[in-house]
MDAnalysis code that builds the backbone (N, CA, C; Angstrom):
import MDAnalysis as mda
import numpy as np

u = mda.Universe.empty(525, n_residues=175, atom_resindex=np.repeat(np.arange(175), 3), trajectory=True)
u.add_TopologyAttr("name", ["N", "CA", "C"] * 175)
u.add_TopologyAttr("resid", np.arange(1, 176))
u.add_TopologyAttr("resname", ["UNK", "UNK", "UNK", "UNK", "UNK", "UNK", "UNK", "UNK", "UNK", "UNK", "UNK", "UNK", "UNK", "UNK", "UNK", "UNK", "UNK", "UNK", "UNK", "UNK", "UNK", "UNK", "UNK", "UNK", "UNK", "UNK", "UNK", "UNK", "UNK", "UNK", "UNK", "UNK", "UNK", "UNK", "UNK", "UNK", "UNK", "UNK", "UNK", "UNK", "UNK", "UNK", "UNK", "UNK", "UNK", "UNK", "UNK", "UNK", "UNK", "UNK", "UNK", "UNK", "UNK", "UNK", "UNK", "UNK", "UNK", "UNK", "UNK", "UNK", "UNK", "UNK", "UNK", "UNK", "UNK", "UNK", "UNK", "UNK", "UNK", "UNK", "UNK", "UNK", "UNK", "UNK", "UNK", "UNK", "UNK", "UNK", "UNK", "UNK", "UNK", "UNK", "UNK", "UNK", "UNK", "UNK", "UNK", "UNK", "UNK", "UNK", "UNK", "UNK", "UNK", "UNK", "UNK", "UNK", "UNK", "UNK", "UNK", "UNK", "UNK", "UNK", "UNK", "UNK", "UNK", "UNK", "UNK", "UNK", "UNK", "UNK", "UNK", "UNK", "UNK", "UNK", "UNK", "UNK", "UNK", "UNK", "UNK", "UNK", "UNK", "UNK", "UNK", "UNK", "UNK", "UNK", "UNK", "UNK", "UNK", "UNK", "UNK", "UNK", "UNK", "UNK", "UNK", "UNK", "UNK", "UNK", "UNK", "UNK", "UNK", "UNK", "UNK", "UNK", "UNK", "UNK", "UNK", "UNK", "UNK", "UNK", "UNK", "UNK", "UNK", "UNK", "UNK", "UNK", "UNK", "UNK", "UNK", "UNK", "UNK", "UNK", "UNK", "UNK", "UNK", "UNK", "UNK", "UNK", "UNK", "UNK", "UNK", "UNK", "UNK", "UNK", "UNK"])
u.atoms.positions = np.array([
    [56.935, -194.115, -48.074],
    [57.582, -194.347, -46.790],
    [58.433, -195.606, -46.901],
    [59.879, -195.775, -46.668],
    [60.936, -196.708, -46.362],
    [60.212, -197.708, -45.626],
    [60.846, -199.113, -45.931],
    [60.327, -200.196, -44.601],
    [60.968, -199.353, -43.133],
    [62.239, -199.460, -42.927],
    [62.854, -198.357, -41.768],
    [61.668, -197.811, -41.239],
    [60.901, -196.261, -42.044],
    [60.096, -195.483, -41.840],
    [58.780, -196.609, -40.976],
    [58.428, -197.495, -41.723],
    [56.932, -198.176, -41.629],
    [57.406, -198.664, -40.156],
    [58.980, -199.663, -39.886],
    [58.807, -200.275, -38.906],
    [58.888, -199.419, -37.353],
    [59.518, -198.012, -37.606],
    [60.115, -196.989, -36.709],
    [58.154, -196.634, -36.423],
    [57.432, -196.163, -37.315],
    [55.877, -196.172, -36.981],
    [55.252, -196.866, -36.426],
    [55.287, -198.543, -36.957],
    [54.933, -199.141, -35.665],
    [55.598, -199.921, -34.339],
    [56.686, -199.392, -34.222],
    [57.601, -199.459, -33.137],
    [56.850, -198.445, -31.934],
    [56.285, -197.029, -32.937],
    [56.001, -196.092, -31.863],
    [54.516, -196.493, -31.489],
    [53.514, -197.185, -32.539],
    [52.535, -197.585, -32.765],
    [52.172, -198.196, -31.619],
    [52.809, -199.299, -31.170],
    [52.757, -200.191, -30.324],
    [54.036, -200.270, -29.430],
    [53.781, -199.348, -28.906],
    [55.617, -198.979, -27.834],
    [54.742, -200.184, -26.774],
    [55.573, -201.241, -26.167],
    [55.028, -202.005, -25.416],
    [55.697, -202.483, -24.572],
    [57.323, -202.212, -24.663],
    [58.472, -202.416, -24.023],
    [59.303, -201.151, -23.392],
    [59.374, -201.475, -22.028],
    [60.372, -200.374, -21.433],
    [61.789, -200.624, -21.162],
    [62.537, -199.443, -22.207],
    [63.696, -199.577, -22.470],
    [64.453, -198.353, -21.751],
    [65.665, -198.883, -21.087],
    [66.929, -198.130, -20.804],
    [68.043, -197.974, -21.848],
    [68.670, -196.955, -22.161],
    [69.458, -196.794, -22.863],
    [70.767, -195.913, -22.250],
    [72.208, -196.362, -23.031],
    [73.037, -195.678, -22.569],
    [73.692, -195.012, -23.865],
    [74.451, -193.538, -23.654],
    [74.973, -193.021, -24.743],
    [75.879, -192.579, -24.302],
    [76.958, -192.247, -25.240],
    [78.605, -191.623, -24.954],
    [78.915, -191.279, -26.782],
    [79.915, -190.008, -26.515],
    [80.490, -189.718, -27.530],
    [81.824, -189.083, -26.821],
    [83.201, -189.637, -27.788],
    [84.348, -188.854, -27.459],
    [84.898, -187.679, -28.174],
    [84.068, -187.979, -29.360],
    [84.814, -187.517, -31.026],
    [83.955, -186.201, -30.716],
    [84.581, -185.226, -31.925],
    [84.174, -184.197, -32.127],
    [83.103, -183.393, -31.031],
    [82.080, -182.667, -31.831],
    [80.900, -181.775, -30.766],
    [80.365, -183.309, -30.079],
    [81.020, -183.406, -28.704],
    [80.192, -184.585, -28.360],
    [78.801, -184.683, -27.750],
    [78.461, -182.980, -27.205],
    [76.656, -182.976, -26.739],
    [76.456, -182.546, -27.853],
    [76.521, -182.167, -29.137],
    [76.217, -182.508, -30.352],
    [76.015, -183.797, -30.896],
    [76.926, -184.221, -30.685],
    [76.570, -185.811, -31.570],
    [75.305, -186.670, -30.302],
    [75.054, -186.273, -28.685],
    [74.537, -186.764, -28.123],
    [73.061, -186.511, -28.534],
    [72.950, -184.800, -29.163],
    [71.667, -184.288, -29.295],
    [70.716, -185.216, -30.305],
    [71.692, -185.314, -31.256],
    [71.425, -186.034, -32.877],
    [71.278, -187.338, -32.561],
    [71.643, -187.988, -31.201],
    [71.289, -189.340, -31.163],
    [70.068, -189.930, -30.681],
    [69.698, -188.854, -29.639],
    [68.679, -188.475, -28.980],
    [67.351, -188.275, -29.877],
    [67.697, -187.464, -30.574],
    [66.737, -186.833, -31.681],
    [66.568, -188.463, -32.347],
    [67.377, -188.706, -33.071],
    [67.203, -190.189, -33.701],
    [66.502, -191.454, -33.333],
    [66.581, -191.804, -32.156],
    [65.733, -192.551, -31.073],
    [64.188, -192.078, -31.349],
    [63.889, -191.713, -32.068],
    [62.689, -191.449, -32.182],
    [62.313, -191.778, -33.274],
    [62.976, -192.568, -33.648],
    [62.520, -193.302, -35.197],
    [62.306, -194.917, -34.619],
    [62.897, -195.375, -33.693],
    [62.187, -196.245, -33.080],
    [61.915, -196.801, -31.596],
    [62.004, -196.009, -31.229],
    [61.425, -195.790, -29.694],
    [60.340, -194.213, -29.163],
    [59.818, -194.386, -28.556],
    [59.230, -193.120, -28.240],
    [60.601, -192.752, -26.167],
    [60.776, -191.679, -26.406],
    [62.124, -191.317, -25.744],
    [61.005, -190.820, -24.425],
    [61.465, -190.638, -23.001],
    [60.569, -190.412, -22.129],
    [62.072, -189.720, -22.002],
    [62.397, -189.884, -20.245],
    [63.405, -188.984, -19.454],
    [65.029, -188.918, -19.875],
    [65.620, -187.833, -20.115],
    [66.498, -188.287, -20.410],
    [67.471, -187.345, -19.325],
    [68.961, -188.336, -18.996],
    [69.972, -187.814, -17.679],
    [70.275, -186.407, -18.324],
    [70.955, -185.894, -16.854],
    [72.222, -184.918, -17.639],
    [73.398, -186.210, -18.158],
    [74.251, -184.632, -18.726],
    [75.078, -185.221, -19.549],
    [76.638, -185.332, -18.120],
    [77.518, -186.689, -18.609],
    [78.391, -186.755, -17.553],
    [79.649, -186.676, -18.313],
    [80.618, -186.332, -17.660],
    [81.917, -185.913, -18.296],
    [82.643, -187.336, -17.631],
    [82.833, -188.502, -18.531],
    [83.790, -189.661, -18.024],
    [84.663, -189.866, -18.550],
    [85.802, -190.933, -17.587],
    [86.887, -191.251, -18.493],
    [86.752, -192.286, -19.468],
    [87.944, -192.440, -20.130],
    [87.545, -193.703, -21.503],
    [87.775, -194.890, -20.111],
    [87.052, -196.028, -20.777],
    [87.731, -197.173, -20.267],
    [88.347, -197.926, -21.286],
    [89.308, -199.095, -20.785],
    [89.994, -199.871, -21.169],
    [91.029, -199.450, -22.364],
    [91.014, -198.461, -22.888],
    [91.834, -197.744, -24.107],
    [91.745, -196.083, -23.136],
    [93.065, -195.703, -22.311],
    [93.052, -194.794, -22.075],
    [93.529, -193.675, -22.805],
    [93.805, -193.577, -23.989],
    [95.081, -192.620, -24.448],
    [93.626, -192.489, -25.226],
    [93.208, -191.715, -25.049],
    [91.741, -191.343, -25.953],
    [90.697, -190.153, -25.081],
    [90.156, -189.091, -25.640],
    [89.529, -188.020, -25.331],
    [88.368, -188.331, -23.859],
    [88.003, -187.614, -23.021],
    [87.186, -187.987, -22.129],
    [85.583, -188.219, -22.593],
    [84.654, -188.966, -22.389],
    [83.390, -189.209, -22.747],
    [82.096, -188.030, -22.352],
    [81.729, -188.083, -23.267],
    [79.692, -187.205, -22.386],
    [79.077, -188.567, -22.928],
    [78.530, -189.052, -21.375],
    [77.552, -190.209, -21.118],
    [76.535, -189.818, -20.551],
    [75.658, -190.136, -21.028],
    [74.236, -189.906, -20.311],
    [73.285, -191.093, -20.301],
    [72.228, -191.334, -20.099],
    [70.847, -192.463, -20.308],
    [69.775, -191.915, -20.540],
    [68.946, -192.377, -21.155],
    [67.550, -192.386, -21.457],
    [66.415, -193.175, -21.707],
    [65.150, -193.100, -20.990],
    [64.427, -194.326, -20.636],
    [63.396, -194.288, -22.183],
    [62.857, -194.838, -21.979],
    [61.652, -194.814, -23.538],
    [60.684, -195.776, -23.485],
    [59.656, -196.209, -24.245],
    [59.067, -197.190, -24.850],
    [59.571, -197.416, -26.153],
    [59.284, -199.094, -26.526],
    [59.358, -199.335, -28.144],
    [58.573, -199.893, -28.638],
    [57.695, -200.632, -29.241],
    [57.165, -201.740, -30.126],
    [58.374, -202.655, -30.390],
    [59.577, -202.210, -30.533],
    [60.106, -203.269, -31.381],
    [60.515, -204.186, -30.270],
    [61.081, -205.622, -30.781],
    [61.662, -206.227, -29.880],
    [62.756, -206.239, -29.798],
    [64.082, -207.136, -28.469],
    [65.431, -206.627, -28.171],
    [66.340, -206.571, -29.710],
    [66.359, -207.911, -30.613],
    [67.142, -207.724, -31.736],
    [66.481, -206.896, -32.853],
    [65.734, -206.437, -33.193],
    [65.585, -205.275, -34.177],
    [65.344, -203.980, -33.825],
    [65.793, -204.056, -32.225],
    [65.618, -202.876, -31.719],
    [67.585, -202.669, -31.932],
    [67.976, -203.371, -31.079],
    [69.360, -203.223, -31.380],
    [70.343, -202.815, -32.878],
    [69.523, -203.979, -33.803],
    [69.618, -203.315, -35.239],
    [69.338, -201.642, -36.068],
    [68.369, -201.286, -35.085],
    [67.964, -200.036, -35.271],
    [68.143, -199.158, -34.986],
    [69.218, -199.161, -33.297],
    [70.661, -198.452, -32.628],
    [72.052, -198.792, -33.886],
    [72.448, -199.552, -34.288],
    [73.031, -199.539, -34.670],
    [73.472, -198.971, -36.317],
    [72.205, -198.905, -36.743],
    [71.981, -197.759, -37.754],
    [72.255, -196.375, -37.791],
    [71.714, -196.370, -36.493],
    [71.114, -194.573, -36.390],
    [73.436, -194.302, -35.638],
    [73.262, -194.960, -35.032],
    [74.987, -195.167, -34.925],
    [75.743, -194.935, -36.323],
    [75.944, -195.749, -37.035],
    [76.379, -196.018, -38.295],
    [75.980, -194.479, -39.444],
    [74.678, -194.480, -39.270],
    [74.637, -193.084, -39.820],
    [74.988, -191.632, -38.884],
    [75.196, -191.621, -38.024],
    [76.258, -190.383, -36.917],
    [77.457, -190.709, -37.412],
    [77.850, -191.650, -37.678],
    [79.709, -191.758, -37.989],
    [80.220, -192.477, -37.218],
    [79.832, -193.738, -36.877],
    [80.410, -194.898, -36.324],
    [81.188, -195.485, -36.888],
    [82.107, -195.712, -36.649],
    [82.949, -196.969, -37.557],
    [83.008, -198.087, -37.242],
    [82.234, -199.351, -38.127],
    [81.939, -200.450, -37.226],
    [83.571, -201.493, -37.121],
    [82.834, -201.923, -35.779],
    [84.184, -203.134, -35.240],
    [85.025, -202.231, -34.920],
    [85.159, -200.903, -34.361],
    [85.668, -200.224, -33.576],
    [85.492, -200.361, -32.062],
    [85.808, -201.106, -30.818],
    [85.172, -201.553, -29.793],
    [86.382, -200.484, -28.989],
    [85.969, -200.427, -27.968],
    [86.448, -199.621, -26.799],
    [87.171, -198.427, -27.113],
    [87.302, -198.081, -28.386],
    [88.284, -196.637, -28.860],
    [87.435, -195.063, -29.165],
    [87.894, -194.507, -29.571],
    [86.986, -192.837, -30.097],
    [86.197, -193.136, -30.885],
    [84.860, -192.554, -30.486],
    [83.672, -193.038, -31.316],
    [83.176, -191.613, -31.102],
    [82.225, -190.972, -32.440],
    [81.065, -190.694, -32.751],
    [80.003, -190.476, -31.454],
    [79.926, -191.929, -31.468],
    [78.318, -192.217, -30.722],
    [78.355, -193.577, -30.677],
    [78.408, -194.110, -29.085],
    [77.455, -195.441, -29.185],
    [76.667, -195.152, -27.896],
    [75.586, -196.373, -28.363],
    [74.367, -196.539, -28.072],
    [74.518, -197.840, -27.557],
    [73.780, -198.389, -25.800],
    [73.734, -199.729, -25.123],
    [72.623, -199.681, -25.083],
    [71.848, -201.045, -24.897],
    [71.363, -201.478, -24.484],
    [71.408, -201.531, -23.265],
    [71.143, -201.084, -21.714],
    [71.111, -201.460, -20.662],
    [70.091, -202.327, -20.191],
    [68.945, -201.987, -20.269],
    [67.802, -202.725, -19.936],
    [66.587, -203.147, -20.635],
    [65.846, -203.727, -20.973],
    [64.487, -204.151, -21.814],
    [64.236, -205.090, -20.913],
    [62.661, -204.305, -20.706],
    [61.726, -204.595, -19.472],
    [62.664, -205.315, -18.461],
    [62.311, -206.669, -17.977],
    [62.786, -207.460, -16.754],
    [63.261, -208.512, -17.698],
    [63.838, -208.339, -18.936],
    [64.366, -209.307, -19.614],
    [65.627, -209.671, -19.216],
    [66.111, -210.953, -19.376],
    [67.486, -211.136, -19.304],
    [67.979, -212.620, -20.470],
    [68.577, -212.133, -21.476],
    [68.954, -212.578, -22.661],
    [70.480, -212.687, -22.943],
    [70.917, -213.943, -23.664],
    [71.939, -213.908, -23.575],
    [72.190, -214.514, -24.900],
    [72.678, -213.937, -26.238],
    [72.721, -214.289, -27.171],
    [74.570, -214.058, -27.730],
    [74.874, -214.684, -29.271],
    [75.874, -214.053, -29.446],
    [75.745, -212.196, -30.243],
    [74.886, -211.861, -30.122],
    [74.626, -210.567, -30.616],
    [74.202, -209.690, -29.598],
    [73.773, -210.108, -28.515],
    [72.968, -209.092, -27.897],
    [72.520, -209.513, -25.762],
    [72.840, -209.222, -25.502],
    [73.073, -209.658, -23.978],
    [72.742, -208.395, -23.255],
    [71.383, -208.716, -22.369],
    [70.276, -207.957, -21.559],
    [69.899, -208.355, -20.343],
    [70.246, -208.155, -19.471],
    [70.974, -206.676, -19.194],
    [72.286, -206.361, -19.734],
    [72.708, -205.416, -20.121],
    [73.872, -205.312, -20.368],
    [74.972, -205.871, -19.401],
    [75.917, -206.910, -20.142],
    [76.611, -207.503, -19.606],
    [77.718, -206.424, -18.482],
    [78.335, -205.444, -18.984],
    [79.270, -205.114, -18.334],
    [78.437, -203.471, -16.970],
    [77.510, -203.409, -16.900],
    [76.797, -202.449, -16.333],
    [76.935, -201.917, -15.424],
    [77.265, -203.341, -14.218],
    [77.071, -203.325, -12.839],
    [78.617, -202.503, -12.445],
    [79.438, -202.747, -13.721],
    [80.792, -202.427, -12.660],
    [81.408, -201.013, -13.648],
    [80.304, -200.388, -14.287],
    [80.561, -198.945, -15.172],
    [79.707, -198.122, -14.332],
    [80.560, -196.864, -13.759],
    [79.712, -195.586, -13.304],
    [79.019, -195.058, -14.065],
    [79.777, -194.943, -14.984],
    [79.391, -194.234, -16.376],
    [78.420, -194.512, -17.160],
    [77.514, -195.573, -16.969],
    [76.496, -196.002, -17.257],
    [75.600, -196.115, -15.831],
    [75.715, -196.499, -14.782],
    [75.310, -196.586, -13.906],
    [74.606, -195.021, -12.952],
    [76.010, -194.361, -12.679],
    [75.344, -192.903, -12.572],
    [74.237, -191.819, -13.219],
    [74.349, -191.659, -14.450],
    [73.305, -191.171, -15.652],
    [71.812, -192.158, -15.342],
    [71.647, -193.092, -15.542],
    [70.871, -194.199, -15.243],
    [70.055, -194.161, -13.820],
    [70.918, -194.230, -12.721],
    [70.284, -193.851, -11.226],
    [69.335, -192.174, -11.262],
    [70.176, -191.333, -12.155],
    [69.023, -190.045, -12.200],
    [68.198, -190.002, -12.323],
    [67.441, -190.958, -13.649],
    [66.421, -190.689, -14.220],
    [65.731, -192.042, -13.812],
    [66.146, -192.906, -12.903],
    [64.985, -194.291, -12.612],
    [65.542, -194.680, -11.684],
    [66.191, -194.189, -10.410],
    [66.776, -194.451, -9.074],
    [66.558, -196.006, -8.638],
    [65.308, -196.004, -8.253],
    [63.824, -197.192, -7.949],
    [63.778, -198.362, -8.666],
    [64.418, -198.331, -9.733],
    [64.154, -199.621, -11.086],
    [65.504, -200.407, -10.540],
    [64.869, -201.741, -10.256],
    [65.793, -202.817, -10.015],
    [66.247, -203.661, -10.991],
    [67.328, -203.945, -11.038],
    [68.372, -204.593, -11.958],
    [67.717, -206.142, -11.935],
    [67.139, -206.900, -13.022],
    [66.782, -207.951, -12.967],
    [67.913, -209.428, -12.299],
    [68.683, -209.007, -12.323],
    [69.995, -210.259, -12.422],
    [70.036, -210.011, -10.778],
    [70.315, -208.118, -10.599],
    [70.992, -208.284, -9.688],
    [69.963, -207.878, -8.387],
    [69.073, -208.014, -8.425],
    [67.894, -207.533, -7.311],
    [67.780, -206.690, -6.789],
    [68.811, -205.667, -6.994],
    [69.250, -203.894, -6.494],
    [68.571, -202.921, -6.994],
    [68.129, -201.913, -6.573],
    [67.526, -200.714, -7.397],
    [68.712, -200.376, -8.169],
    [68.990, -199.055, -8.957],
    [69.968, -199.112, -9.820],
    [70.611, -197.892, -8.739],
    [69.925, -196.534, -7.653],
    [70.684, -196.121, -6.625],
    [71.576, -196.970, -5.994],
    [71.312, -197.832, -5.399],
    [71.751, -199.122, -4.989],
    [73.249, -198.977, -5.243],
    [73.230, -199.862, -6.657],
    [73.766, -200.249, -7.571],
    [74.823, -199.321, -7.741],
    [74.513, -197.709, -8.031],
    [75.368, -197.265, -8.702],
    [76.339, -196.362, -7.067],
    [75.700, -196.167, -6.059],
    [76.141, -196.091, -5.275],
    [77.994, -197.125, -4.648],
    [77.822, -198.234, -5.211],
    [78.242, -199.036, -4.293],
    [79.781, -198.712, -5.713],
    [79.915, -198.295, -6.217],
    [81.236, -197.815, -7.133],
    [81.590, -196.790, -7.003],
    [83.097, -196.624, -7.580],
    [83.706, -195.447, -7.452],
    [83.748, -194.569, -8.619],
    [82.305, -193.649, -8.277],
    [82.215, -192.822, -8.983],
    [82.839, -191.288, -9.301],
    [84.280, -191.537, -9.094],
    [85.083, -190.159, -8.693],
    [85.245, -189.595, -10.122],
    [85.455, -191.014, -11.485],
    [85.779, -190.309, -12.482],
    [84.358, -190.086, -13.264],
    [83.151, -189.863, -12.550],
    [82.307, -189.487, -14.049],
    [81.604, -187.964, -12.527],
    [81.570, -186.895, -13.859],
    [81.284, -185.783, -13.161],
    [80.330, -184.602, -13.890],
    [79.407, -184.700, -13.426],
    [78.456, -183.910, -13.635],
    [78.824, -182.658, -14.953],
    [78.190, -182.661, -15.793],
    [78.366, -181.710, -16.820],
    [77.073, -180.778, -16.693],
    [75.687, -181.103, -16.794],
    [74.734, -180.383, -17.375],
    [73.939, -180.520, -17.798],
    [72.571, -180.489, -18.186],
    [71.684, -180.392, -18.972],
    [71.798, -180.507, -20.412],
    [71.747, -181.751, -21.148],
    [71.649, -181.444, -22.844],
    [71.005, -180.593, -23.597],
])
């Protein structure tokens, strides 16, 4: 068994942290590449509820394919930075191209939430820094944990995702 393998075991070993996650793909089969990411998360998190899938627009780089975003809640053992390291793998092996930021991707994977943490590093910033003002993370997210309040911002995440204009992310389906 790989260290990877040993630490993804006791990640599930000792899941002790409740994690939110966000996903999007533009590129190719994108509830394909969502399935395989999904599936992957299980090398170090144990995966609980996961959204439907949402049909959004790109942000900030518009001349680029529309998104399937969804969320999914989980436990981990690991903690926020080798958990993040361990998204960014399972990324990297889907076909990420790193230092590609806001353009056609594969698959990425956020961080939205770990537990009632709020961290602010140069690698890694929890709650996710840009959250409050993305539907597209926000909508998917309100499905599956309505009730769960935003540590920073004292709102449930209904709340929250209510109070934006959610015209461009639109219901797709069931993964």
């Amino acid at each position: 068994m790989s260290e990877g393998s040993n630490q993804a075991a006791d990640a599930q070993a000792t899941a002790s942290h409740r994690i939110f996650l966000g996903l999007g793909s533009n590129l190719g089969d994108r509830d394909a590449n969502l399935r395989a990411a999904v599936d992957r998360l299980g090398e170090c998190m144990q995966v609980g509820r996961v959204s439907s899938v949402y049909e959004t627009e790109p942000l900030l780089v518009a001349d680029q394919p529309l998104f399937h975003n969804l969320a999914c809640a989980g436990t981990t053992g690991l903690e926020p930075l080798p958990l993040l390291h361990a998204l960014k793998r399972i990324e990297s092996d889907l076909g990420r191209v790193p230092g590609l930021r806001y353009g056609p991707r594969q698959i990425d994977i956020d961080i939205l939430l770990f537990d009632d943490l709020i961290l602010s590093t140069p690698e890694l910033t929890v709650p996710h820094s840009a959250m409050l003002e993305r539907a597209f993370a926000l909508v998917p997210l309100a499905e599956i944990a309505p009730d769960l309040r935003h540590p920073i911002a004292r709102r449930t995440i209904a709340e929250l995702a209510s109070r934006l204009d959610a015209s461009g992310v639109r219901l797709v389906g069931a993964l």
